[in-house]
C-alpha positions as CSV (number, residue, x, y, z in Angstrom):
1,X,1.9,-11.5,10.9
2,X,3.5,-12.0,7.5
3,X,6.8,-10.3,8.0
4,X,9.2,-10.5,4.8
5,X,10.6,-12.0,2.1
6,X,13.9,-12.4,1.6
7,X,15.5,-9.9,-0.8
8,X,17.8,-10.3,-3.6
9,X,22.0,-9.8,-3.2
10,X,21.9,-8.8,-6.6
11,X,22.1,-5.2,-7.2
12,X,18.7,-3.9,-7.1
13,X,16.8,-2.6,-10.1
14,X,15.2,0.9,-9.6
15,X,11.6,-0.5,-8.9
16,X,13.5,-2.9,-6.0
17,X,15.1,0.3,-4.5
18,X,11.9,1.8,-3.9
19,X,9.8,-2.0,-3.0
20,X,8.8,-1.8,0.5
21,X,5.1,-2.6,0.6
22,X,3.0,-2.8,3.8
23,X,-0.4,-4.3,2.9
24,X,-3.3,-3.9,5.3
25,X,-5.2,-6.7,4.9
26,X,-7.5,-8.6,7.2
27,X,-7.9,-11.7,4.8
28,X,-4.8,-13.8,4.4
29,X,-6.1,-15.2,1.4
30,X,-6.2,-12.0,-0.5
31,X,-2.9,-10.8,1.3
32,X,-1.2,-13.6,-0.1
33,X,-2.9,-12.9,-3.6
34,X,-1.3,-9.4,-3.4
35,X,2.3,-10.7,-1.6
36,X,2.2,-12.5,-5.1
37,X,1.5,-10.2,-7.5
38,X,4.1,-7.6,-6.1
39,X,7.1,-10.3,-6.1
40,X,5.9,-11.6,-9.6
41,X,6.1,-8.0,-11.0
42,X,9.0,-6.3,-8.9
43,X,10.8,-9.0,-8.1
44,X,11.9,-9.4,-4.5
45,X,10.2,-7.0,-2.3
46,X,10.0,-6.2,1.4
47,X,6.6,-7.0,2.4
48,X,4.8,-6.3,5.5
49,X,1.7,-7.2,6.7
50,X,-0.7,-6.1,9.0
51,X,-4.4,-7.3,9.8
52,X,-5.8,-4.1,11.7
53,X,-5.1,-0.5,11.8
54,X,-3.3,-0.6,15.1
55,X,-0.6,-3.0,14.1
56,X,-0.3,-0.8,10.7
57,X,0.3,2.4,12.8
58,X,3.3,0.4,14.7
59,X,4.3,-0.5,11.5
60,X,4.4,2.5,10.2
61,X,5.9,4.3,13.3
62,X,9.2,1.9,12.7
63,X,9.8,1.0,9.4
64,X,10.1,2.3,6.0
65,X,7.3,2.1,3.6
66,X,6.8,3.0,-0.2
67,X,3.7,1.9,-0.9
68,X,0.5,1.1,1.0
69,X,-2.1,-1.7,0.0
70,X,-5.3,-0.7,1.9
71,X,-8.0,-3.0,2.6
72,X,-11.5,-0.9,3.4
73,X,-13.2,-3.2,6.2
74,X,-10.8,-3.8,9.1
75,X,-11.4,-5.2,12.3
76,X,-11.2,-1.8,13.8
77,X,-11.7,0.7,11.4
78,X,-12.6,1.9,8.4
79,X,-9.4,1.9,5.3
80,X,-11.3,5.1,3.7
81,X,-10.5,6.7,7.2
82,X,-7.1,5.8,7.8
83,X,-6.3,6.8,4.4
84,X,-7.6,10.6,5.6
85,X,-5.3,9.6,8.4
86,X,-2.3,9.3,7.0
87,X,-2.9,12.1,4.8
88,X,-2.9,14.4,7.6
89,X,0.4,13.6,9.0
90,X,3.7,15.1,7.1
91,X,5.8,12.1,6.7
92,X,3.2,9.6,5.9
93,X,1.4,11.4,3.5
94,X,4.1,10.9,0.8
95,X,2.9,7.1,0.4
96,X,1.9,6.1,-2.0
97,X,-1.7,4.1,-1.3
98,X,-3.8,1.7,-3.4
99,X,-6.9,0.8,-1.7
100,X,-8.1,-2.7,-2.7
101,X,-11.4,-3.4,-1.3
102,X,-14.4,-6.0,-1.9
103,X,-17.2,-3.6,-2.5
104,X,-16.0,-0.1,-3.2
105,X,-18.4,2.3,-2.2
106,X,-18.9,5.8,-3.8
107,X,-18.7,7.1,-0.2
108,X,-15.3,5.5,-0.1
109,X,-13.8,6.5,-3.3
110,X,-15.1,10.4,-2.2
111,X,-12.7,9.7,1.2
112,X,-10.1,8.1,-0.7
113,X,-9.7,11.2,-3.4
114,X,-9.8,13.5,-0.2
115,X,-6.7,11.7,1.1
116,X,-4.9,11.5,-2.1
117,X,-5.6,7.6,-2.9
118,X,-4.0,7.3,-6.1
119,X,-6.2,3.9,-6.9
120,X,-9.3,2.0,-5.4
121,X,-9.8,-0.9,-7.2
122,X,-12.2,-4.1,-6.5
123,X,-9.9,-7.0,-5.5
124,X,-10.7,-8.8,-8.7
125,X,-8.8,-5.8,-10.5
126,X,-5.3,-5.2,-8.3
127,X,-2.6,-6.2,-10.8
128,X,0.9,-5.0,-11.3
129,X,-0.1,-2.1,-13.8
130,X,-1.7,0.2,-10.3
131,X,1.5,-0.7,-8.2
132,X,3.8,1.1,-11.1
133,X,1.4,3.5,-11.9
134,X,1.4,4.9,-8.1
135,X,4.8,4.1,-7.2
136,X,5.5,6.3,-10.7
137,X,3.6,9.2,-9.9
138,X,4.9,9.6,-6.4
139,X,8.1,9.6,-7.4
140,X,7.3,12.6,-9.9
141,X,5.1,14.2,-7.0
142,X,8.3,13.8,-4.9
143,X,10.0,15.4,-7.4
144,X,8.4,18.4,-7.7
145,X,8.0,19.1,-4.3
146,X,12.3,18.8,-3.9
């Protein structure tokens, strides 16, 4: 399990205060593709990974996280579902999440609007632009809700 990069000593820009990323991905390949984009684009970034659903619940259940990166097809579950998931529950459900899948389904883009995905997006198209865009919005979602 990818675990971390290092982050910066430097004082920490206001996208770096909020870069915590877990990315739920059973494909290293495209986990790494993603590890890169977010640390070309924010800079350093605390980046977890997880290849299942289980290890992202124990994830989530002890760390901090600001934004999710949801793969669709896991080993043992569905992403669309998890994403319904985490909606449900009080303190997750303020994450922002991006689900990045091979072959997005209208079925999964009607689960993913249900649970507040603020993106799905074929993994050809996840660039930087969708992880400001989300982390934006939650902040003024956040915002409004204080």
């Amino acid at each position: 399990m990818h675990q971390q990069l290092t982050p910066s000593t430097t004082s920490p820009t206001p996208h770096q205060a909020q870069a915590s990323c877990l990315i739920i991905e059973d494909s290293e390949f495209d986990s790494e593709k993603m590890s890169r984009v977010l640390n070309r684009s924010l800079g350093p970034v605390q980046i977890r990974t997880a290849t299942t659903l289980r290890s992202a619940r124990e994830i989530l259940g002890s760390a901090e996280v600001n934004l999710i990166l949801l793969d669709n097809n896991l080993p043992d579950g569905l992403g669309a579902n998890f994403a319904q998931e985490l909606a449900r529950n009080d303190r997750l459900a303020t994450i922002p999440v991006i689900m990045v899948s091979d072959w997005p389904s209208p079925f999964m883009w009607e689960k993913a609007a249900s649970a507040g995905v603020y993106y799905v997006l074929n993994k050809s198209e996840f660039d930087a632009r969708y992880v400001f865009a989300a982390l934006k919005a939650a902040r003024q979602r956040r915002g409004r809700l204080n």
